[in-house]
C-alpha positions in Angstrom: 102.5 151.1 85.6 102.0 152.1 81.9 102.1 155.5 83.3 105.1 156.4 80.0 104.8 154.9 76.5 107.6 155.8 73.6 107.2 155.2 70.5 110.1 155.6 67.2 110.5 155.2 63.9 112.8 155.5 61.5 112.7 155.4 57.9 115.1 155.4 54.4 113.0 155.2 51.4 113.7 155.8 47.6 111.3 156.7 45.1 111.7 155.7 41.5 109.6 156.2 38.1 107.9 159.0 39.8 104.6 160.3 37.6 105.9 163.6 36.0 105.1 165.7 33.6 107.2 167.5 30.7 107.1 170.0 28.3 107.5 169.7 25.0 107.1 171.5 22.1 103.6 172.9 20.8 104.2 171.3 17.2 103.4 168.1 18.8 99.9 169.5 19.4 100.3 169.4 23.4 101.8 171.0 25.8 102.8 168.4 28.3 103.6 165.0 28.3 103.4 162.5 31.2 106.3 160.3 32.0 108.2 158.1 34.7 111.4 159.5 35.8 113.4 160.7 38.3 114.4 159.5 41.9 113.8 160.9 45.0 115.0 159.9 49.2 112.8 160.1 52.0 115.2 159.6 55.1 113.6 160.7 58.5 112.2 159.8 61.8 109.1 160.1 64.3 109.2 160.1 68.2 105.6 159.9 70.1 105.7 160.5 73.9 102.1 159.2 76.1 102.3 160.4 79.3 99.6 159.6 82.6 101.1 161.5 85.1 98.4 160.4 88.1 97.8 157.2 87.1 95.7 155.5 89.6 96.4 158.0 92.0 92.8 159.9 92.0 89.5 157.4 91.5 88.0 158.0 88.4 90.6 160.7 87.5 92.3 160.1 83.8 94.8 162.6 82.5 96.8 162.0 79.4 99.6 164.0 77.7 100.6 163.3 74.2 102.9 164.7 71.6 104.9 163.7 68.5 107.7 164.9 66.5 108.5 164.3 62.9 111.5 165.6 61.1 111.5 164.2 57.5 114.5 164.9 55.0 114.2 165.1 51.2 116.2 165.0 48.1 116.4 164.5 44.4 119.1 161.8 43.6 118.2 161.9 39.5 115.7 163.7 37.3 117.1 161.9 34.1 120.3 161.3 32.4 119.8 163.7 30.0 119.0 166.6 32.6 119.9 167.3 36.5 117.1 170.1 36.6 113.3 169.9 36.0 110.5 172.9 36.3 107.7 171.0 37.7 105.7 174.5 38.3 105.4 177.9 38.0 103.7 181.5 39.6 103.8 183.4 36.5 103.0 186.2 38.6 105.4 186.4 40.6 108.3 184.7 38.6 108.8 181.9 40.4 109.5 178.5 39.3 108.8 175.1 41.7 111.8 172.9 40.3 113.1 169.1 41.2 116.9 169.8 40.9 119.3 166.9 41.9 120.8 167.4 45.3 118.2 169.6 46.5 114.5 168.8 47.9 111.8 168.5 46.0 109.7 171.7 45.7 112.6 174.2 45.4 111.8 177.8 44.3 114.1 179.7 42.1 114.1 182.8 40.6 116.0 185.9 40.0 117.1 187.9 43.3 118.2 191.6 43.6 122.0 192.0 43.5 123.8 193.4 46.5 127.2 194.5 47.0 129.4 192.2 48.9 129.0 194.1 52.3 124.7 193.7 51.7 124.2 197.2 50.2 121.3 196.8 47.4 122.5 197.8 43.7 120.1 199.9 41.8 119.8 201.1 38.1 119.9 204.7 36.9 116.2 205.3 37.3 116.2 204.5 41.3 115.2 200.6 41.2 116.8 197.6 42.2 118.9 195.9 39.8 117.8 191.8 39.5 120.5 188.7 39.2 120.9 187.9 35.5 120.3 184.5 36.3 117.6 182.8 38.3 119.0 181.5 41.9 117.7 179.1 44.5 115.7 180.5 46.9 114.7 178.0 49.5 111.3 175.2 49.5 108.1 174.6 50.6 109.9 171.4 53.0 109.3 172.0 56.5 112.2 171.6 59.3 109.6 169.4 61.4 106.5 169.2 62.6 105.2 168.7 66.0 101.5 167.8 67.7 100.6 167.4 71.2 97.7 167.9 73.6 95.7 166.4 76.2 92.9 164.0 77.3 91.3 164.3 81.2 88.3 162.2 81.8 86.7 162.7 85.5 83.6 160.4 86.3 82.1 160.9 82.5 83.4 164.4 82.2 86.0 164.6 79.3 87.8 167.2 77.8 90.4 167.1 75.1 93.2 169.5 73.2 94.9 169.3 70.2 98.0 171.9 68.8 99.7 171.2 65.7 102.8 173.1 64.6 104.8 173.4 61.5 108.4 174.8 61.7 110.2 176.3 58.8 109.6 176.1 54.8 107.9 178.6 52.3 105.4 179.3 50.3 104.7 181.9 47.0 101.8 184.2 48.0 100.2 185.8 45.0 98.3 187.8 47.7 100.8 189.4 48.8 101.5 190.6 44.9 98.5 191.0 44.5 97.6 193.4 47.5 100.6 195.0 46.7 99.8 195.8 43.3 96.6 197.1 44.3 97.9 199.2 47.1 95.8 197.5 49.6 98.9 196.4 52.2 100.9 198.4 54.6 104.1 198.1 52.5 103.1 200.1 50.2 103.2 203.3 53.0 105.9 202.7 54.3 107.4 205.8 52.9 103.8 207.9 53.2 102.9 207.6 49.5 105.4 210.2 48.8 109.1 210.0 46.6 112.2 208.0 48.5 115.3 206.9 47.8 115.3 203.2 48.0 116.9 202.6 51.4 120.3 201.6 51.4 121.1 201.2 47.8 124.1 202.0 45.4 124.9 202.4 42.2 127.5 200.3 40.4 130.0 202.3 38.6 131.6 199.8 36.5 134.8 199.5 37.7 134.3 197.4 41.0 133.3 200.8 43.1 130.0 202.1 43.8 128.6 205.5 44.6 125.7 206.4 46.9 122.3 206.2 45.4 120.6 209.8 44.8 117.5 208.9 42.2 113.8 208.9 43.8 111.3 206.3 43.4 107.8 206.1 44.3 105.9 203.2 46.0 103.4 203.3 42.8 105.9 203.0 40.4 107.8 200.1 42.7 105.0 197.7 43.0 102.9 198.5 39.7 105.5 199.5 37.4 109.3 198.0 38.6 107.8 194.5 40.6 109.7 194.2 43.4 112.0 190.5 43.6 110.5 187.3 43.7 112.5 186.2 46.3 109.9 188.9 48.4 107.2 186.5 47.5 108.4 183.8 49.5 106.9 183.8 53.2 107.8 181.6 56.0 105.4 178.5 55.9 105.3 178.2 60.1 102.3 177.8 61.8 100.7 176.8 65.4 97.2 175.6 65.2 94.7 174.7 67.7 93.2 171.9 65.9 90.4 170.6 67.9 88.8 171.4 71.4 86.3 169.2 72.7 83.9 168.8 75.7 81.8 165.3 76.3 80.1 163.5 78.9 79.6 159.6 79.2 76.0 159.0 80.8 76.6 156.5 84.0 75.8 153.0 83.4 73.7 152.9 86.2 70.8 154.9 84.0 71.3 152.5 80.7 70.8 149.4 82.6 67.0 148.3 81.6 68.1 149.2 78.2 69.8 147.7 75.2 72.3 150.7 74.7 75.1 150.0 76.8 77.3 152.9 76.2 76.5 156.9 75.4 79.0 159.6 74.7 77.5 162.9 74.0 80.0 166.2 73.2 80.5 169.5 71.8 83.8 170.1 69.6 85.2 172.8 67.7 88.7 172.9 65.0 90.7 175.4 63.8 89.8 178.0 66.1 92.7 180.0 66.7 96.0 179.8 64.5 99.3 181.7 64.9 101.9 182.7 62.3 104.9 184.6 62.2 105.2 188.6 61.5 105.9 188.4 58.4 102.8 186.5 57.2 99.7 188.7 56.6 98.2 187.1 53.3 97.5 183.5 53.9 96.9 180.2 55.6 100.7 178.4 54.8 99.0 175.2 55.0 95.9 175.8 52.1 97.4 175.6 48.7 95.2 177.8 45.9 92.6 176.3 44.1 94.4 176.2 40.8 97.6 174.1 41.7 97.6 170.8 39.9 99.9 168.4 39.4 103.1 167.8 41.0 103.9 171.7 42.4 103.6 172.4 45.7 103.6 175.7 47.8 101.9 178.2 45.6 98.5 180.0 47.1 96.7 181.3 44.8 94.7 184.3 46.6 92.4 181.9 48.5 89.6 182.3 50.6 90.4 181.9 54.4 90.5 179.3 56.3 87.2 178.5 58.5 86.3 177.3 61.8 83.9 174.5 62.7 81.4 173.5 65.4 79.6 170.6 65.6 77.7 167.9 68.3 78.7 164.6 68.5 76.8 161.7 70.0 78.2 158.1 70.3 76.2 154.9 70.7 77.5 151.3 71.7 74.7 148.5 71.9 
């Protein structure tokens, strides 16, 4: 009785000639160039569930529950056939590039990491401070695992209400704010050791012939975020998020009081969106989902110290004649 609906879809699709734009050199008078390269795979699939649990079982009772899934994966099959690797952006402060490397997804950050030791102890220099890779590494992208949305409708005799969560697992995403409240001092990291001089915690130093020694030089949190810069790769928050998009009250006025006039429908209703969103521990700086206001082209997952996120109110009013 129409009381379940499914829905699925699956998907393969290949992108070629993508828009792109590369570097070359500043004797040329620019700085960029625009080109059609590369290829790219899309390969995913979406489920929607519609469920009406009392169908027809209370008069003038209506009660839907919705929700759908998406899990899309991506890859780079080609950048060229001269190159397997393209930097398609940048965060210049942190030192973090946004590359399209074959084999990957699109949007991977890379950048240099610190070194460890092979049983995860962190290798510092002589003066106290972690020592970085010599060569920039992949460190993740801004691709989500899947993302999910569900909520619910109930209409009773004109009343309605309605409910509407939107999550996003998995993914990153480069927060100057972060670097930037840490430069500043502004952010509880930078107290973590009171202000006062630490040995960076469980660090060694490399003695050149395959054996390390205990760490006994002092840093200071000034020094470490102002001075040193601590890795890119602690840059990189988790992108997750639960949102609850949209909340809405409304009530349909009986036909019975429209009947001497040419309106033959009215909805009126309150709403509001993004009231309330959750994200994990780690993220303190930013809305994952707002990009900054200075990212152009083709990078993704860079915020840019923006403003936050705001919430909205309004009245609707629906008219059928």
């Amino acid at each position: 009785n129409n009381k379940l609906s499914v829905d699925f879809t699956y998907y393969n699709q290949t992108s070629k000639d993508l828009i792109t734009s590369i570097e070359v050199s500043g004797a040329s008078g620019s700085s960029f160039t625009r080109d059609n390269i590369g290829e790219m795979t899309n390969k995913g699939h979406e489920l929607t569930l519609n469920l009406k649990p009392i169908q027809g079982m209370v008069r003038g009772l209506t009660w839907d529950l919705f929700a759908t899934y998406a899990r899309n994966v991506n890859e780079v099959t080609k950048v060229t056939d001269e190159i397997d690797e393209l930097v398609i952006g940048q965060s210049t402060r942190t030192g973090i590039n946004i590359v399209a490397k074959e084999g990957l997804p699109y949007g991977t950050f890379k950048g240099q990491s610190v070194q460890m030791t092979p049983d995860g102890q962190t290798i510092v220099d002589s003066d106290g401070f972690p020592v970085y890779t010599d060569d920039d590494v992949f460190l993740g992208n801004y691709q989500p695992n899947y993302n999910l949305n569900f909520g619910t409708n109930i209409n009773y005799k004109g009343v309605g209400f309605n409910i509407l969560f939107d999550l996003k697992d998995g993914g990153n995403y480069i927060s100057q704010t972060k670097f930037s409240a840490e430069f500043n001092g502004t952010t509880e990291l930078t107290t973590e050791q009171g202000r006062e001089p630490y040995i960076f915690p469980n660090s060694v130093v490399d003695n050149g012939d395959g054996t390390f020694s205990p760490n006994e030089t002092e840093i200071t949190e000034q020094d470490f975020y102002t001075v040193y810069d601590p890795s890119p790769a602690t840059y990189l928050i988790d992108a997750s998020y639960l949102k609850l998009r949209e909340v809405g009250i409304s009530y349909t006025v009986p036909k019975s009081v429209l009947k001497d006039m040419s309106i033959s429908d009215v909805r009126i209703g309150i709403f509001g969106r993004n009231l309330k969103f959750w994200l994990p521990s780690e993220n303190a700086y930013a809305d994952p989902e707002i990009n900054g206001p200075s990212l152009t082209d083709n990078a993704v997952g860079i915020e840019t110290t923006q403003t936050p996120p705001a919430k909205s109110y309004g009245i609707s009013l629906g008219l059928k004649f």
